[in-house]
C-alpha positions as MATLAB code, in Angstrom:
seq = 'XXXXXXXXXXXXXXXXXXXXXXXXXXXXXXXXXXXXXXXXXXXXXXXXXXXXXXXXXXXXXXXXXXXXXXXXXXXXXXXXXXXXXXXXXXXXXXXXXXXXXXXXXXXXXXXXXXXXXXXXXXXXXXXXXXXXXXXXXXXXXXXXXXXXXXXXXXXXXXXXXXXXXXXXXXXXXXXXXXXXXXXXXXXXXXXXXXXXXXXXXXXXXXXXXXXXXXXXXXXXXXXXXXXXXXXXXXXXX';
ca = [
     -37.516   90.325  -41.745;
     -40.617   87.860  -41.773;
     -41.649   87.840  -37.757;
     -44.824   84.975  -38.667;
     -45.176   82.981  -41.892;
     -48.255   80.801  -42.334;
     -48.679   78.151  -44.625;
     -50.882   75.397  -45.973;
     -49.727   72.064  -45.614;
     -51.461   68.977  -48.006;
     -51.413   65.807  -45.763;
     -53.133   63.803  -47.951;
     -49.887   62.425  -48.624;
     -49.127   60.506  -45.628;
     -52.793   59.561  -45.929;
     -52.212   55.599  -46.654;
     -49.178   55.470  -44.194;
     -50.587   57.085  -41.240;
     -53.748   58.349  -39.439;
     -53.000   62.237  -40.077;
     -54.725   63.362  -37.070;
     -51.582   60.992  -35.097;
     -49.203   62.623  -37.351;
     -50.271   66.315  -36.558;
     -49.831   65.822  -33.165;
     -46.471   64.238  -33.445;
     -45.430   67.322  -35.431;
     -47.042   69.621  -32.292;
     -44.902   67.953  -30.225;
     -41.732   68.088  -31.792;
     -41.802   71.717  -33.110;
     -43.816   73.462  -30.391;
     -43.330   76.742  -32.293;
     -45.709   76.142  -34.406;
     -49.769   76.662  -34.402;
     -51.331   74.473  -36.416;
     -55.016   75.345  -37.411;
     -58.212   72.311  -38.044;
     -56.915   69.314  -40.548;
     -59.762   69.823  -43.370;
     -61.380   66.844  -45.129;
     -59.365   67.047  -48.267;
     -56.417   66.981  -46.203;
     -55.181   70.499  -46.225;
     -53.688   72.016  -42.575;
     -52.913   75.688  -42.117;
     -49.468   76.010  -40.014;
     -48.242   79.654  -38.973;
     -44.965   80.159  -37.105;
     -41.311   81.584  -37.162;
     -39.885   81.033  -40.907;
     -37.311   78.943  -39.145;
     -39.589   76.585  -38.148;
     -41.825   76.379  -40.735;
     -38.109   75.485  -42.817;
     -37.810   72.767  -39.876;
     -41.429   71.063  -40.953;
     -40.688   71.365  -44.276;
     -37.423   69.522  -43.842;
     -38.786   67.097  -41.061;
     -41.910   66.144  -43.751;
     -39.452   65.679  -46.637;
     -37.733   63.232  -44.974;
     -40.651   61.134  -43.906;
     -41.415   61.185  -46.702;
     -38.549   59.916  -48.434;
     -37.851   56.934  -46.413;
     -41.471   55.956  -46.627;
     -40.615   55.775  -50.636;
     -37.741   53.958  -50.218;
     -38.970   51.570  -47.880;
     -41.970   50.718  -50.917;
     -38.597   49.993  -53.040;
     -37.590   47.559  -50.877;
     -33.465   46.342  -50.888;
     -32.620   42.972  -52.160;
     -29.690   41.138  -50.482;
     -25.964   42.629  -49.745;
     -24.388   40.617  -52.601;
     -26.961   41.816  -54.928;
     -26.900   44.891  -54.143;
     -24.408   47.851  -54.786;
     -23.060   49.980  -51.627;
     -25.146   53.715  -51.392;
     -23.812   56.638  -49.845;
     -25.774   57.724  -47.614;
     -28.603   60.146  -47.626;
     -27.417   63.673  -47.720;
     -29.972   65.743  -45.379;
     -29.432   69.297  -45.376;
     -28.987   69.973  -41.946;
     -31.790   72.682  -40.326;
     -31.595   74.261  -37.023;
     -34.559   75.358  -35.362;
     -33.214   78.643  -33.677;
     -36.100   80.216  -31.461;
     -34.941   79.997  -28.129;
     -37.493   78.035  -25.927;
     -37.527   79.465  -22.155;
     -36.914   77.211  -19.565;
     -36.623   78.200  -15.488;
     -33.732   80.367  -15.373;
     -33.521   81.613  -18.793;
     -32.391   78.174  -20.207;
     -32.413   78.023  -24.225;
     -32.773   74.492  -26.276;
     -31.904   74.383  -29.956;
     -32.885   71.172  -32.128;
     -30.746   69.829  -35.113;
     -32.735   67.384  -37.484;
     -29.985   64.288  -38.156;
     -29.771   61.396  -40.266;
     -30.492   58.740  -38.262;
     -27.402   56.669  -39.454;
     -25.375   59.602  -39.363;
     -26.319   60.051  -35.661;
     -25.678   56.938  -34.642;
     -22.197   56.989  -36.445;
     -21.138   60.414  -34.349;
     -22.525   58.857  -31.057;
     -20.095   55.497  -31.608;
     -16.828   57.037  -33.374;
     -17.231   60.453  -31.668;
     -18.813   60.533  -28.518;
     -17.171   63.780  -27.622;
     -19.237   65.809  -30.157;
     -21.782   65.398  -27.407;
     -20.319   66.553  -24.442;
     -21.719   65.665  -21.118;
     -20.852   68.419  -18.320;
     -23.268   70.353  -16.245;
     -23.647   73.485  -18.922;
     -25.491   71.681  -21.689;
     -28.271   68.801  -21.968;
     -28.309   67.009  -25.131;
     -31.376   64.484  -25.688;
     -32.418   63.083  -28.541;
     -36.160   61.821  -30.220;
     -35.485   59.526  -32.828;
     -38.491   58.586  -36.146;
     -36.947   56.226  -38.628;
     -34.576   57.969  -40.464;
     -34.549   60.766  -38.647;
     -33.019   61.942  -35.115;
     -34.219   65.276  -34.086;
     -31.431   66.462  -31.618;
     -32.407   68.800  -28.645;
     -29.548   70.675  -27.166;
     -30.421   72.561  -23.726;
     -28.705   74.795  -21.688;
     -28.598   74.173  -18.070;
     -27.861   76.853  -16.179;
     -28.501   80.688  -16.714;
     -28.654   82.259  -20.192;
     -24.937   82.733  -19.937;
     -24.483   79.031  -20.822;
     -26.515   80.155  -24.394;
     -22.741   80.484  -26.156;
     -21.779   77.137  -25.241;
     -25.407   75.817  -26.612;
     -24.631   77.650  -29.742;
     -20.638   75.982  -30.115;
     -21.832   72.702  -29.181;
     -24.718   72.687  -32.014;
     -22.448   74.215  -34.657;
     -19.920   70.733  -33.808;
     -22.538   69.115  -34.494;
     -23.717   70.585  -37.712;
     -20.375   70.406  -38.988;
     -19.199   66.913  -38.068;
     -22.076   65.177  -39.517;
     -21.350   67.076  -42.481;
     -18.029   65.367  -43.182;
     -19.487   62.124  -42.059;
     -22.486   62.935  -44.749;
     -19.518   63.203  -47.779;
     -17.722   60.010  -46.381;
     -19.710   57.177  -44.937;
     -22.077   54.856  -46.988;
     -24.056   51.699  -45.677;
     -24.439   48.322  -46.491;
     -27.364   45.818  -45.327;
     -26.642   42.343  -45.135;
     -30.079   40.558  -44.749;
     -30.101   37.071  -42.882;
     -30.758   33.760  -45.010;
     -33.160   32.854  -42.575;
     -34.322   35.406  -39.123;
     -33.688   32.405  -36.532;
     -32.221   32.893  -33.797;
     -28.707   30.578  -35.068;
     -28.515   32.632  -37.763;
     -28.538   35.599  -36.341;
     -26.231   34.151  -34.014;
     -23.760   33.249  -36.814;
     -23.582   36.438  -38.478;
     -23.555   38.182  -35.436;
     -20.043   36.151  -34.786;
     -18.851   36.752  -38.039;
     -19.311   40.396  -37.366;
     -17.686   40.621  -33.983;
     -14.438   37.983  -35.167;
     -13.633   40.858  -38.268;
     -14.850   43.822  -36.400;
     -11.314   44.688  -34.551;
      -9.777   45.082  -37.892;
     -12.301   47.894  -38.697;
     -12.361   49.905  -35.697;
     -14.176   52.802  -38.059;
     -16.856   50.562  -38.875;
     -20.477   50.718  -36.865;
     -22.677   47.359  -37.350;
     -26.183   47.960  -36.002;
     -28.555   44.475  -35.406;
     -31.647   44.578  -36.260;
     -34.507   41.759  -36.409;
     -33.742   41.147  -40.395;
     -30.734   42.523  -41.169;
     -27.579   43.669  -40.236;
     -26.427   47.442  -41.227;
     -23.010   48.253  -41.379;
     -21.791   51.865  -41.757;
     -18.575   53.360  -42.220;
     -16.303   54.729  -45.543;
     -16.474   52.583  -48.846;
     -13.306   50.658  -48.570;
     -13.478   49.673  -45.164;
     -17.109   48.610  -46.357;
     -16.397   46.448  -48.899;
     -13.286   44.870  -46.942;
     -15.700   44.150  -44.359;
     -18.912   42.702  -46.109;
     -16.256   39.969  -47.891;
     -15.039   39.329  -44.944;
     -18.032   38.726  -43.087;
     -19.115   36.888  -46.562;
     -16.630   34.250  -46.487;
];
């Protein structure tokens, strides 16, 4: 059993995206486990921690990392472009307990953020709200790190445990059925916003299983294939 694993990061990366000093910090905060030793000029960082959380960085930086390629790529419009499944994360749980007050424990679950979203519209009850468990969420592009907390003593650590393992195991269904489509508008004015905004809402009671999420220049739309395409021609014509 590995108790500490230590590892050298290369940053240099994530050089031409961010400032990496920012970007170390942001990784402090979000995986406290972790000691993280001087950034170095060529970009190297020694990080030293539980293997479980070392798996979480990895996981966390592969992701970045991804959706800072595919935003380079770029997407042309919907009608140009075919429908994509959408990105299969493997799901990591950081499992060191942190200690809070009484004894409380807080687990995080790293989420597509698209796959979150979908789970918090179709099925809210995945994350309960009662006084045993806290759930809170930090979200970075295309990724939603999920922070489930006990609230009480370390009795309520089972129901921590059941509510994280819903979690894990709803989004992966959702991860084998949903895909997305992005309509982008003509024009970002305010009317036409406006217009496809309508066209959304007049088609959207016939595909209660579809989520459509505004944004300033473009419209996503998430839910299984066929509804998908039903929609978008819809909302096309």
């Amino acid at each position: 059993v590995f108790s500490s694993v230590t590892s050298v990061l290369n940053m240099s990366v994530f050089k031409d995206q961010f400032v990496l000093e920012d970007l170390i910090q942001e990784l402090q905060k979000k995986i406290p486990a972790l000691r993280f030793g001087p950034l170095q000029s060529n970009g190297h960082i020694s990080v030293q921690g539980s293997f479980l959380a070392i798996q979480l960085l990895r996981d966390f930086l592969l992701l970045k990392a991804k959706s800072l390629s595919e935003d380079k790529r770029g997407e042309s419009k919907f009608h140009q472009r075919p429908r994509r499944r959408l990105q299969q994360h493997r799901l990591t749980t950081e499992t060191s307990n942190f200690v809070h007050g009484a004894g409380g424990e807080r687990q995080v679950v790293v989420l597509d953020t698209d796959i979150y979203h979908y789970m918090r519209f179709l099925f809210p009850r995945t994350f309960p709200v009662n006084g045993d468990v806290v759930i809170s969420d930090v979200a970075d592009g295309d990724v939603t790190m999920v922070y489930i907390e006990s609230a009480g003593s370390r009795s309520d650590a089972g129901q921590v445990f059941r509510v994280k393992k819903e979690i894990e195991n709803q989004s992966l269904e959702l991860h084998n059925a949903l895909c997305k489509e992005r309509i982008y508008y003509e024009k970002p004015t305010r009317s036409e916003k406006r217009k496809y905004k309508w066209a959304c809402e007049s088609v959207k009671s016939h595909f209660p299983g579809v989520l459509v999420i505004p944004y300033d220049t473009h419209i996503d739309i998430i839910g299984k294939p066929s509804e998908i395409f039903a929609f978008t021609k819809e909302v096309s014509n």
